[in-house]
C-alpha positions as CSV (number, residue, x, y, z in Angstrom):
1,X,153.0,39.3,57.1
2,X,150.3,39.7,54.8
3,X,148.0,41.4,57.2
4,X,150.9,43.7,58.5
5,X,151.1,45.2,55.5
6,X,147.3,46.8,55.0
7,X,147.8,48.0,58.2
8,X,151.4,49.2,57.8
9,X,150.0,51.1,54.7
10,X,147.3,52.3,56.9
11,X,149.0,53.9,58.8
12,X,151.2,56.0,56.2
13,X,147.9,57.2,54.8
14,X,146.8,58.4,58.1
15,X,150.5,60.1,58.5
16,X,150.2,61.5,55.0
17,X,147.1,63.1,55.6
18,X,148.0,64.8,59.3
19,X,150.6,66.1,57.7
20,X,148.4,67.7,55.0
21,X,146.1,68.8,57.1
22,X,148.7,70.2,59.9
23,X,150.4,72.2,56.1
24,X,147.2,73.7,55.3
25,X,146.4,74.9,58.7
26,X,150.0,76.2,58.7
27,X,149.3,78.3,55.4
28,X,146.3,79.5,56.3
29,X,147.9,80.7,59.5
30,X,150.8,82.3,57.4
31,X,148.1,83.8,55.2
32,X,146.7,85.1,57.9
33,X,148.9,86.7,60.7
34,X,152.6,87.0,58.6
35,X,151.4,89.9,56.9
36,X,151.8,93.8,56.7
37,X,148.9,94.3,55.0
38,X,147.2,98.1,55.8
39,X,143.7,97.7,57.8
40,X,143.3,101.5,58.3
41,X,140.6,102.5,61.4
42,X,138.4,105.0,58.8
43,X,137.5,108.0,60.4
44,X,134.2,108.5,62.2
45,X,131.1,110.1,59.9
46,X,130.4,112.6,63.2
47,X,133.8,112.6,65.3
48,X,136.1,112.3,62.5
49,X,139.4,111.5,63.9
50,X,138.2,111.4,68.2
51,X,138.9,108.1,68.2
52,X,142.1,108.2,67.0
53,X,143.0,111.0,69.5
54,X,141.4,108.6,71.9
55,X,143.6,105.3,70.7
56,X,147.0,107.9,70.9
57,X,146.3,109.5,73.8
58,X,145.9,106.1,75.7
59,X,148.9,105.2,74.1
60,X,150.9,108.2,75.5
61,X,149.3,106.4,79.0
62,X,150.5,102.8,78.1
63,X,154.1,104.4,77.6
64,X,154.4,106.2,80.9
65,X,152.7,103.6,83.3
66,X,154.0,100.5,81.3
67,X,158.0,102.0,81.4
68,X,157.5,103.3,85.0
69,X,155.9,99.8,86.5
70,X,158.7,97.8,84.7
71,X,161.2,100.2,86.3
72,X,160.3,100.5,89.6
73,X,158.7,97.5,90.4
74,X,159.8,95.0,87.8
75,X,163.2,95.7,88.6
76,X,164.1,96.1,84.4
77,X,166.5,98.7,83.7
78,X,165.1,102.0,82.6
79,X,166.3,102.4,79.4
80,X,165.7,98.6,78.5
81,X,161.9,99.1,80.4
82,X,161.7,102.4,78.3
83,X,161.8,100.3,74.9
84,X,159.7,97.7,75.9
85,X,157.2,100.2,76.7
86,X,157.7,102.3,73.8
87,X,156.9,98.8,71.9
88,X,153.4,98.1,73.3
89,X,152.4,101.5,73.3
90,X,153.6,102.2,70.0
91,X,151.4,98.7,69.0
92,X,148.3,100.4,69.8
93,X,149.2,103.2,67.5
94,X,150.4,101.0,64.6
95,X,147.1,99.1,65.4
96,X,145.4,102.0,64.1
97,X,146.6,101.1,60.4
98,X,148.4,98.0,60.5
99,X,146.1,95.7,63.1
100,X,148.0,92.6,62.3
101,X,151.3,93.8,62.4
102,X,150.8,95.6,65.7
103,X,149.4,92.4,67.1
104,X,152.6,90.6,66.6
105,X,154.6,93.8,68.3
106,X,152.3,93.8,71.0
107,X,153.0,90.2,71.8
108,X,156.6,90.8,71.2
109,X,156.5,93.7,73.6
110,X,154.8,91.5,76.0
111,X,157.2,88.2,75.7
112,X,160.5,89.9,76.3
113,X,159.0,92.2,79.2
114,X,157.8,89.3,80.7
115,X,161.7,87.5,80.8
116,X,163.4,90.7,81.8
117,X,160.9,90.7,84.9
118,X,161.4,86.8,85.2
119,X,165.2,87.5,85.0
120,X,164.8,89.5,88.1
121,X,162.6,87.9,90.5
122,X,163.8,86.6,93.7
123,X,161.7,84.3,96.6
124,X,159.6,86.6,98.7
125,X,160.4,89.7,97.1
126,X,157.8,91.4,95.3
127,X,154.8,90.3,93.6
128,X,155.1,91.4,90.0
129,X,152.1,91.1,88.2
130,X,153.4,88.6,85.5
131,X,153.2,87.5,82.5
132,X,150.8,91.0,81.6
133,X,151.6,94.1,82.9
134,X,148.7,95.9,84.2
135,X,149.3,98.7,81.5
136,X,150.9,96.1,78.6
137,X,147.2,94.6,79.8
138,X,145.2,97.7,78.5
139,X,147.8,97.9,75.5
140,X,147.1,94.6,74.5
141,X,143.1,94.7,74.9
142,X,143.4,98.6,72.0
143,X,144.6,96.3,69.8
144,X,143.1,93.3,70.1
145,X,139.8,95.3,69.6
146,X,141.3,97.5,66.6
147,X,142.1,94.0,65.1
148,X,138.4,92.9,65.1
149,X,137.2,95.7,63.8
150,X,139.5,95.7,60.9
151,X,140.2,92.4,59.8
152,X,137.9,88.6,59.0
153,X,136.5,86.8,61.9
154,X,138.5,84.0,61.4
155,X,142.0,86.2,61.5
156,X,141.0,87.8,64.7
157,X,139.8,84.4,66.5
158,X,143.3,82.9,65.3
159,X,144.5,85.9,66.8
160,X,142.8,85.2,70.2
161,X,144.0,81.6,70.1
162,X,147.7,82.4,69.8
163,X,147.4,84.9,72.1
164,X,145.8,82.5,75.0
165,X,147.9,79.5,73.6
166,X,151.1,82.6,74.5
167,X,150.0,83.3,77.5
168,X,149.7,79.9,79.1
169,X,152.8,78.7,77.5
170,X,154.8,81.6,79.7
171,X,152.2,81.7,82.6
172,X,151.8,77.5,83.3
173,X,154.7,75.9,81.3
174,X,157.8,78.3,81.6
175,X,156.0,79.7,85.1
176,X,158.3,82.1,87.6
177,X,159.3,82.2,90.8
178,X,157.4,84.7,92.6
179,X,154.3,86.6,90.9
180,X,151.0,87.3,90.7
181,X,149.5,85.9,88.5
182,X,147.4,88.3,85.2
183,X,146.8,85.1,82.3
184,X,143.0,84.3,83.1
185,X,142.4,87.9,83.4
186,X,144.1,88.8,80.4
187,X,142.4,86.0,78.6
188,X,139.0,86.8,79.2
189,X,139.1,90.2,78.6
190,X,140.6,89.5,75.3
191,X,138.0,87.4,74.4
192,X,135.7,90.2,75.7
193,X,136.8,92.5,73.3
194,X,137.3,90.5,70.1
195,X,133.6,89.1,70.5
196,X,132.6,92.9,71.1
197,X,135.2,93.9,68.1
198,X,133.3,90.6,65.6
199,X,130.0,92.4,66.6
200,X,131.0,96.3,66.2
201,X,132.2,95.0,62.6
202,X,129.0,92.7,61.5
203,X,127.2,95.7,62.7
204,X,129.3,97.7,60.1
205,X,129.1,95.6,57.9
206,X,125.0,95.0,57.6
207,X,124.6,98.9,57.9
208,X,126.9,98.6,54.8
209,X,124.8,96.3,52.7
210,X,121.6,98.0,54.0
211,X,123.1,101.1,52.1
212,X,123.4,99.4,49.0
213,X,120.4,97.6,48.6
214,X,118.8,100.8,49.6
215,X,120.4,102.5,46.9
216,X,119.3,99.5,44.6
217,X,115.9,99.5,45.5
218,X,115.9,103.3,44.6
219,X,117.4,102.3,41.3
220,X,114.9,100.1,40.6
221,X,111.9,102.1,41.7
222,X,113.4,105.0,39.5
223,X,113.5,102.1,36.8
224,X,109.8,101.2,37.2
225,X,108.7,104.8,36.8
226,X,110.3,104.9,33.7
227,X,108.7,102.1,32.6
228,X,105.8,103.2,33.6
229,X,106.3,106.7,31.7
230,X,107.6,104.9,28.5
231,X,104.1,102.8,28.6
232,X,102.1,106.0,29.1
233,X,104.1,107.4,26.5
234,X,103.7,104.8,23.9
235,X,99.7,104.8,24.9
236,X,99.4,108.5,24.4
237,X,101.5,107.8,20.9
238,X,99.0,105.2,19.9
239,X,95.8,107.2,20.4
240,X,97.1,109.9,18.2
241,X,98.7,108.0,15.4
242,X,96.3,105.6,15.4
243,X,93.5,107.6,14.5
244,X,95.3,109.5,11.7
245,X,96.3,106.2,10.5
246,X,93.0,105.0,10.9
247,X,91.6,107.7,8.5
248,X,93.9,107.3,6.3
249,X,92.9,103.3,5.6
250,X,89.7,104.6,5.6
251,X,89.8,107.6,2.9
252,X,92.4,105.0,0.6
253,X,89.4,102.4,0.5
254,X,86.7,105.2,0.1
255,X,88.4,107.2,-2.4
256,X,88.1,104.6,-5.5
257,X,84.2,105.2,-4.4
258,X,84.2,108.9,-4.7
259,X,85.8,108.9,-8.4
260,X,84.2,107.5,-12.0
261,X,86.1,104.9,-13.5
262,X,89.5,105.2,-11.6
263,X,92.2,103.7,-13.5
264,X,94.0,100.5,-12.4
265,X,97.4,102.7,-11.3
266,X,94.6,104.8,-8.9
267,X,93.4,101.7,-7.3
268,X,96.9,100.2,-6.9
269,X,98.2,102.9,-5.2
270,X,95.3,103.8,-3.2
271,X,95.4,100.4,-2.1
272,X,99.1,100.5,-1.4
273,X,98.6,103.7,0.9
274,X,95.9,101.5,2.4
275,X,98.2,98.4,2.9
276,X,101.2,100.7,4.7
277,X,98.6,101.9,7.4
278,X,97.0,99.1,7.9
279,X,100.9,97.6,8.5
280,X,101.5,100.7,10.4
281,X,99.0,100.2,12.8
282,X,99.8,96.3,13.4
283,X,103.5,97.7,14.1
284,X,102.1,100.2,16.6
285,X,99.6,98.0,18.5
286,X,102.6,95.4,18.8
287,X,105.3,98.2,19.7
288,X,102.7,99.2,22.6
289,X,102.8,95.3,23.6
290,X,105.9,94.9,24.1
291,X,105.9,97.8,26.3
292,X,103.1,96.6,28.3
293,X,104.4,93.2,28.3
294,X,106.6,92.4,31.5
295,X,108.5,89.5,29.3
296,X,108.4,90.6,25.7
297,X,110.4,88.1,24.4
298,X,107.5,85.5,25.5
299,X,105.5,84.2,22.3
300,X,101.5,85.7,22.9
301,X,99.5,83.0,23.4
302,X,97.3,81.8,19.7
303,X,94.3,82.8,21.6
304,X,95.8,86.1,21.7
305,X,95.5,86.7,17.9
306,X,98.1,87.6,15.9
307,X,99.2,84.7,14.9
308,X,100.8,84.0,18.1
309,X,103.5,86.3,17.1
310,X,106.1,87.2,19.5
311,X,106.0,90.6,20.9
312,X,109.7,91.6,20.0
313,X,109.7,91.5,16.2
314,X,113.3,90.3,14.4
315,X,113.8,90.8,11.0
316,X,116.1,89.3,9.0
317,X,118.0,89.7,5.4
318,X,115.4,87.4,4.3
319,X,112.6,90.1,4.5
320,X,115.2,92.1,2.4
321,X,113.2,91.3,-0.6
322,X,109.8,92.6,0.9
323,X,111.4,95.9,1.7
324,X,113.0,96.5,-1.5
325,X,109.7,95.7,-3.0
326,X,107.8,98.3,-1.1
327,X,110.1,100.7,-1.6
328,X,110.3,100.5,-5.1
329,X,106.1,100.7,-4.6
330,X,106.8,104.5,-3.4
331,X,108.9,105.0,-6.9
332,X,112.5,104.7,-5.6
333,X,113.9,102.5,-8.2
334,X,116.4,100.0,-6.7
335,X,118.5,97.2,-7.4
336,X,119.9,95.0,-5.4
337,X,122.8,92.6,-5.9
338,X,125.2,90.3,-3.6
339,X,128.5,88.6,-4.1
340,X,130.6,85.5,-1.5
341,X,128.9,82.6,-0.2
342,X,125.7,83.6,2.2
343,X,126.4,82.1,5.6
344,X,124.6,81.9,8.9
345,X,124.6,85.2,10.6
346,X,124.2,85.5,14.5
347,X,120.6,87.6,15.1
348,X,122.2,90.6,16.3
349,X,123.8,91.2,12.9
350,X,120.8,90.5,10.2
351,X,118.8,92.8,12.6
352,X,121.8,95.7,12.3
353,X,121.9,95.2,8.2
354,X,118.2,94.9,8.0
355,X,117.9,98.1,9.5
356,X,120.5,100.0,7.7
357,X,119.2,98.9,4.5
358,X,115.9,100.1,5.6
359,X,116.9,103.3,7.0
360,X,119.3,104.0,4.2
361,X,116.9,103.3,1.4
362,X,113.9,105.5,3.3
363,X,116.1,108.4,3.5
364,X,116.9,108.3,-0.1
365,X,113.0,108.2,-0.9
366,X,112.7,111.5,1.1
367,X,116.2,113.3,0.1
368,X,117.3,112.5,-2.9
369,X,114.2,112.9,-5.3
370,X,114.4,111.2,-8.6
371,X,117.5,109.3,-7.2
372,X,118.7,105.7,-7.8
373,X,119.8,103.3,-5.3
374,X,121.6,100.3,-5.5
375,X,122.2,97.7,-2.5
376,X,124.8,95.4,-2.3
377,X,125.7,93.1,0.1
378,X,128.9,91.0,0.2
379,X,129.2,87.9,2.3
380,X,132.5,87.5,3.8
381,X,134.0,84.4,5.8
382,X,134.5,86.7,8.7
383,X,131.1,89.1,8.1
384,X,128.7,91.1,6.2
385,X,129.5,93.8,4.3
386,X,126.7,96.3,3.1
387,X,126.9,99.3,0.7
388,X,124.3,101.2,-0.2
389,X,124.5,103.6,-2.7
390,X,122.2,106.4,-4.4
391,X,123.3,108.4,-7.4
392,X,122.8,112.6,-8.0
393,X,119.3,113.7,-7.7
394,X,117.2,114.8,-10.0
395,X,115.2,117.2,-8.1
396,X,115.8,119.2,-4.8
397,X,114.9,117.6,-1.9
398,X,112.1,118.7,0.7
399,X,112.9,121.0,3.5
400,X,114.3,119.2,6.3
401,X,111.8,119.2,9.5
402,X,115.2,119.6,11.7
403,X,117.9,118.0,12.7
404,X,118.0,114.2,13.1
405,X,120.8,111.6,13.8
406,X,120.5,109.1,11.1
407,X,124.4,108.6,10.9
408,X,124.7,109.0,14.6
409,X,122.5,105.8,15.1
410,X,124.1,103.8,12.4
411,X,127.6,104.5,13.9
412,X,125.9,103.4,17.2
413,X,124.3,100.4,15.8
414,X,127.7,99.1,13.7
415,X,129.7,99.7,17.2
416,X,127.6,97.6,19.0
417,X,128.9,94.8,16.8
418,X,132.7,95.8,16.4
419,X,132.7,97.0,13.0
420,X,133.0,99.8,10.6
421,X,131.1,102.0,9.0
422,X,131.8,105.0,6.1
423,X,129.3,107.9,5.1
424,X,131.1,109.6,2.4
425,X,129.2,111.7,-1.0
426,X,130.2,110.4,-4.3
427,X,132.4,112.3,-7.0
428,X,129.5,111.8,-9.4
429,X,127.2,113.8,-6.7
430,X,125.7,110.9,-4.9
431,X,126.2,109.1,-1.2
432,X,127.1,105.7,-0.3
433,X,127.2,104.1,3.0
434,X,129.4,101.2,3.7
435,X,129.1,99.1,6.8
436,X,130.9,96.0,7.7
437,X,129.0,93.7,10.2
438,X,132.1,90.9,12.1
439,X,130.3,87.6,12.5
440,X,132.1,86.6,15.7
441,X,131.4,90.2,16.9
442,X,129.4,90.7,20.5
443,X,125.9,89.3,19.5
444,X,123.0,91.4,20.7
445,X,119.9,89.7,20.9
446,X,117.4,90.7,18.4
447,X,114.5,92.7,19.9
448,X,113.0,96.0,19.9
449,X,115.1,97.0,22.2
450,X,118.1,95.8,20.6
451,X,118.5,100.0,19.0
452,X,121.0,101.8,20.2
453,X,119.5,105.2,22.4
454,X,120.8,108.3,20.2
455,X,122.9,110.3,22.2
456,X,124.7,113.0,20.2
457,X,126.7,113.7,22.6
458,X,128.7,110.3,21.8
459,X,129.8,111.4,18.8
460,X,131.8,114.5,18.1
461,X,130.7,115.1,14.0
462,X,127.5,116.5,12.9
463,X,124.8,114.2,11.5
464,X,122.2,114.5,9.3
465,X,119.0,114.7,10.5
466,X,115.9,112.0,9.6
467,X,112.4,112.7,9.1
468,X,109.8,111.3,11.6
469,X,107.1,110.4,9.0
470,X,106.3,107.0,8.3
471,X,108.2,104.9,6.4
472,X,107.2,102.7,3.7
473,X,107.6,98.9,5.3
474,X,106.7,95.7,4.2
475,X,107.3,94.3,7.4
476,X,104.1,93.5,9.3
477,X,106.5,92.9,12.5
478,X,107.3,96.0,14.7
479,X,110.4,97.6,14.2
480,X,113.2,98.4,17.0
481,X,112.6,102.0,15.9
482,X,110.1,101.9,17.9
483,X,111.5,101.7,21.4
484,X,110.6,104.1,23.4
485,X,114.1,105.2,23.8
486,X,114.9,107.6,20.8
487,X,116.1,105.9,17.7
488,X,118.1,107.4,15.2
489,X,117.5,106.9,11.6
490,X,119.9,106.5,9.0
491,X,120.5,109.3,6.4
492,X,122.2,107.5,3.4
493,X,122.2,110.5,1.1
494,X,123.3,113.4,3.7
495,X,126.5,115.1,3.6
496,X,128.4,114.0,7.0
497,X,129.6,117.7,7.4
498,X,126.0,119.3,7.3
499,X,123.0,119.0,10.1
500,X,120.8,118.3,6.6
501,X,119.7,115.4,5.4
502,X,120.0,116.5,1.5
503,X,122.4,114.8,-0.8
């Protein structure tokens, strides 16, 4: 008994799994053919709708000769020989939208024509050609081709299957008393045509994909020129700012020269003015890198120089300091104060307050003359919260060079993140600028192409514009700004409702 029973259990197993195997075949077949799922015939590029005139027309010729031949010869009665024909004829139409559905007609069609003919034979009479008609034949082959044109391999070969499996069920099992006999016939020319259908359609199909990835490797050519034009861009840029920048280093460490005991204030500031170009010209030999550079967010090798810096600079609040300092260097008197617990910050939004700071602060220096400014920032549990603030200025501000899209780009920049950002002037005459950075927001990753492109079409209010000089920096990293794609700059003292920058 003992060694009955592994075997006993066995055997379940084995029964178990058939039956699994026999359910899953079952779904798929249900998945498969028990559908009315539209598989429309698209209309030729050239001929438009001819084959659809052509599929119709032969329909119009299944009708007639199917409904005369089961009439006349197959001894059906004409109204009952009229409908069956009208069903495989009008399978070849449906076929035209519906393959799978007007499979299962067609066979249909073909299944009860096939009794009402076997109903009526008699020994010796006449040879009906049985199970197929000779036209329910050409019916049957429209659609079995419209069906492998439309649907998945696998559909149209289970198709085929059921179709031969029909066939020889009627034709060798059931069988009839006097016929001749259309099965083999009618099986191989429906394998003819679903094998010719499978290829029409993989044919399709790879002209399909050749389409697209022609179209992709147009994008991508059209993406390399780009490139190409941003790095002849940024090469022309560096041969002309360099050299002004270049003279500029050069007259700050002459001038001291030229003049008879220069003060300590003359010397500092010259060789401030030298320090920023020098800084200037780091940022623009590193910008130029990282547009040359086919990885830029690859460290350069040490042997490189420069400190094996990476290419794509990322500053953080803690270079806040640095920049305050040089700003206040220029004569912008700031202070600076925060409030909350400081937490970690994802990349994406140090590198978006960084910025505005920066921007903010610059603008102020060139607008708002005599000014204040006052930065803030206020760490939340859920984000960052900057404000920064400049009071009534003193003096009028410069002539704007045109205008710029300071606000534009910090609207961009906060948006990237999923947060908010207000520009509003001050009842005592000033501006502030209030941003609010989400810590779980969608983190960008921290590069110089991390800057939003300014696109003023995006946003419906004027902006004030930003000047293009230099800014004061006491970052020796590139900036983002300097992507190739146009950077906005921030305009914390502009009136939101004017194309000026002026408080």
């Amino acid at each position: 008994m003992s060694k009955v029973g592994p075997v006993t259990r066995w055997g379940k197993r084995q029964v178990a799994r058939s039956r699994v195997r026999a359910g899953r075949v079952l779904r798929v077949l249900h998945d498969d053919l028990w559908t009315w799922r539209a598989d429309p015939l698209p209309p030729s590029v050239w001929l438009r709708w001819f084959p659809h005139g052509v599929v119709l027309l032969a329909a119009l010729g299944v009708l007639l000769g199917d409904a005369a031949q089961l009439g006349d010869n197959g001894g059906v009665e004409p109204g009952f020989a009229f409908l069956i024909a009208v069903a495989q004829a009008g399978a070849m139409a449906l076929a035209l939208w519906r393959p799978v559905a007007a499979w299962w007609l067609s066979m249909a069609g073909m299944l009860v024509g096939a009794f009402a003919v076997r109903a009526e034979m008699v020994p010796g009479g006449y040879e009906f050609t049985w199970p197929w008609t000779a036209a329910g034949l050409i019916g049957h082959l429209f659609v079995m081709l419209l069906l492998a044109l439309r649907v998945r391999t696998r559909v149209s070969l289970e198709a085929l299957a059921l179709t031969a499996l029909t066939t020889y069920l009627v034709q060798g099992v059931v069988g009839a008393s006097n016929y001749l006999a259309t099965g083999q016939l009618a099986v191989i020319l429906f394998t003819v045509v679903v094998v010719l259908g499978i290829a029409l359609r993989g044919r399709r199909e790879a002209r399909t994909q050749l389409a697209e990835q022609t179209t992709l490797t147009a994008e991508e050519r059209a993406r390399r020129t780009l490139l190409e034009e941003r790095g002849r861009i940024a090469r022309e840029l560096h041969d002309v700012v360099a050299h002004h920048m270049s003279v500029i280093s050069i007259q700050a460490q002459v001038a001291p020269l030229l003049v008879e005991n220069p003060s300590d204030e003359l010397k500092e500031n010259l060789a401030g003015i030298r320090q920023n170009a020098v800084e200037a010209l780091t940022e623009l030999r590193r910008v130029l890198g990282v547009l040359r550079a086919e990885h830029p967010d690859v460290p350069v090798a040490p042997e490189a120089g420069d400190g094996a810096a990476p290419h794509a600079p990322q500053p953080t609040l803690d270079r806040l300091d640095a920049l305050v300092d040089n700003i206040r260097a220029a004569g912008l008197i700031v202070t600076t104060g925060s409030s909350g617990t400081r937490r970690p910050l994802p990349p994406g939004v140090e590198l978006s307050a960084y910025r505005i700071v920066q921007e903010a602060l610059s603008n102020v220096l060139r607008h708002a003359p005599g000014a204040t400014a006052r930065v803030h920032l206020v760490h939340l549990p859920i984000g960052l919260r900057v404000e920064v603030t400049n009071t009534r200025p003193k003096l009028a501000p410069a002539p704007s060079q045109g205008a710029g899209h300071g606000l534009l780009g910090m609207r961009e920049r906060v948006a990237m993140l999923d947060g908010t950002l207000t520009a509003q002037p001050m009842p005592d005459g000033g501006y502030q600028v209030a941003a609010f950075l989400p810590a779980d927001g969608p983190d960008l990753p921290a590069g110089p192409f991390t800057d939003p492109p300014a696109d003023p079409s995006t946003d419906p209010s004027p902006h004030p514009s930003a000047d293009p000089s230099p800014r004061p920096s006491a970052d020796p990293s590139p900036r983002p700004s300097a992507d190739p794609s146009p950077r906005p700059s921030a305009a914390p003292s502009a009136d939101a409702s004017t194309e000026d920058d002026t408080p």
